[in-house]
C-alpha positions in Angstrom: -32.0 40.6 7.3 -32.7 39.2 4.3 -34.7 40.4 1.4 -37.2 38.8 -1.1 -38.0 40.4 -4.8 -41.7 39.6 -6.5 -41.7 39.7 -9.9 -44.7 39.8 -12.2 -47.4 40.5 -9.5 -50.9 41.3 -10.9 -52.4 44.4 -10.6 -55.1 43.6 -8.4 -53.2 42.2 -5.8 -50.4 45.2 -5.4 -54.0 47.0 -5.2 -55.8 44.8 -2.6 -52.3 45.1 -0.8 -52.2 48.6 -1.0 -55.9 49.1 0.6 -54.9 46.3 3.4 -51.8 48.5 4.0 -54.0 51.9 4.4 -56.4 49.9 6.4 -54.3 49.1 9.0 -52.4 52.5 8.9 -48.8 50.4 7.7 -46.5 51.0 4.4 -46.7 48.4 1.7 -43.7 46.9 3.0 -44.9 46.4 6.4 -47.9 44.8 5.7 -46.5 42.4 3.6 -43.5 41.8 6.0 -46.6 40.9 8.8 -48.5 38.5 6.0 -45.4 37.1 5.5 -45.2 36.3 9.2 -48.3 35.6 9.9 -47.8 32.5 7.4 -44.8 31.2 8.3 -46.0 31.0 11.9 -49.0 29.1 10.8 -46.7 26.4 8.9 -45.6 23.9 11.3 -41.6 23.0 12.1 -40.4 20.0 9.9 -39.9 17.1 12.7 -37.4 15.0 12.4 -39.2 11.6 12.3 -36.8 9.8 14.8 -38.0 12.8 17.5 -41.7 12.1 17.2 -43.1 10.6 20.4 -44.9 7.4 20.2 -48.5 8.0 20.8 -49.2 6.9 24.4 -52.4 5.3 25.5 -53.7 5.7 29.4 -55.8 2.5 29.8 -58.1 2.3 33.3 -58.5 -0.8 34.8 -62.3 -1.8 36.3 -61.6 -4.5 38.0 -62.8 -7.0 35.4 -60.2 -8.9 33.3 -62.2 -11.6 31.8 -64.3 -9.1 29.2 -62.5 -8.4 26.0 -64.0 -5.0 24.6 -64.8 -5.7 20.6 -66.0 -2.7 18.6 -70.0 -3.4 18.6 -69.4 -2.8 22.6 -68.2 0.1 22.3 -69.8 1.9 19.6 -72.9 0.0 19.5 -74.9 -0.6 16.2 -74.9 2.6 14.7 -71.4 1.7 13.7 -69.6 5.4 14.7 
């Protein structure tokens, strides 16, 4: 496992760290290890761009070929 090394880290964050840490009953090292986590969970996988599906539309037909649908028809006039 690797291991990571913060240098010059202000004094009210080691504190607000600290009191998370007590909070939720875990050593400094462990709460930050779950933060840590936590955010790289949240970031999303780099995609290769050749691997990203096409957007795919489902169209329904009604029956009616002969109307073409502009955008007033289908929002209307308050212009959405």
């Amino acid at each position: 496992m690797k291991s990571l090394h913060i240098r010059n880290l202000d004094d009210e964050v080691l504190s607000g760290l600290k009191r998370r840490a007590s909070r939720h009953r875990r050593s400094l090292q462990k709460e930050i290890e779950v933060l840590l986590k936590d955010a790289a969970r949240m970031s999303p996988p780099e995609e290769d761009p050749a691997e990203i599906a096409e957007l795919k539309l489902n169209t329904v037909a009604d029956g009616r070929a002969d109307i073409t649908w502009n955008r007033d028809m289908i929002y209307g006039d308050d212009g959405r």
